[in-house]
C-alpha positions in Angstrom: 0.0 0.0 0.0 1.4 3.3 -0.8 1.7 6.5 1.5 -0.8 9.4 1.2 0.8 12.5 0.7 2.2 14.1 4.0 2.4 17.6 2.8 -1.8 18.1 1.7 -0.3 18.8 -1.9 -2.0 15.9 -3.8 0.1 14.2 -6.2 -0.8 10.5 -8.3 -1.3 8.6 -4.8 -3.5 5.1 -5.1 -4.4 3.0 -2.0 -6.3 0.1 -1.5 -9.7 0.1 0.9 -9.0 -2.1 4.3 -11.7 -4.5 5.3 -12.7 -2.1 8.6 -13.6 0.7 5.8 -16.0 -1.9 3.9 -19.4 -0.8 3.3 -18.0 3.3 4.7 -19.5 6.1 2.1 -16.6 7.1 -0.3 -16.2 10.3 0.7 -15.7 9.1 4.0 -13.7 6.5 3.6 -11.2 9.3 1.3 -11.1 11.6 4.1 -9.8 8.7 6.0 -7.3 7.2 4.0 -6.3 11.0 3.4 -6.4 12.7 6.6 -3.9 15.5 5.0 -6.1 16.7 2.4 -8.8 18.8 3.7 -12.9 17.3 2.7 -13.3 20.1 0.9 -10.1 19.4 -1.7 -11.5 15.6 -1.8 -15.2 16.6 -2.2 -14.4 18.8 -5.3 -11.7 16.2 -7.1 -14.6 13.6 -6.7 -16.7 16.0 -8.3 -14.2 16.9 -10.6 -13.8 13.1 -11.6 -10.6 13.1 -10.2 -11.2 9.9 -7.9 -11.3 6.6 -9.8 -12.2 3.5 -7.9 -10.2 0.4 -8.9 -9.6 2.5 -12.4 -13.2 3.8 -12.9 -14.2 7.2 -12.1 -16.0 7.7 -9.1 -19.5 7.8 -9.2 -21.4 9.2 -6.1 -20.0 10.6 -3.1 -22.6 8.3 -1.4 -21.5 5.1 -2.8 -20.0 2.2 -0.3 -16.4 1.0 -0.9 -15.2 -2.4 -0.7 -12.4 -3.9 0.8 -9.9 -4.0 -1.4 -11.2 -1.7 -3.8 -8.4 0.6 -4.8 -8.7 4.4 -4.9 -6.8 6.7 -6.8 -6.5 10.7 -6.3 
């Protein structure tokens, strides 16, 4: 699993969902796996279709994650 970025600047950074996230809201589960990067920044990149979700872009900010899905900002 790779690092989020420590600094809040987002760069290509891809992790995968653990299984105690499973079922979380996708905006959720972002702000969790990227506690640098203010909800705000993550609510307008999804919006902005710059989340994909194991490749995909990101549908709704509503939309459960599963484990071992992998997100990518």
């Amino acid at each position: 699993m790779s690092e989020p970025p420590a600094s809040g600047a987002i760069g290509p950074s891809s992790l995968s969902v653990p299984a105690e996230l499973a079922g979380m809201r996708l905006d959720r589960a972002l702000c969790t796996l990227w506690p640098s990067v203010s909800r705000t920044r993550l609510r307008a990149l999804l919006e902005a279709g710059g989340v994909r979700v194991d490749g995909v872009p990101a549908g709704r900010a509503s939309a459960p994650v599963e484990a071992g899905a992998r997100l990518e900002l």
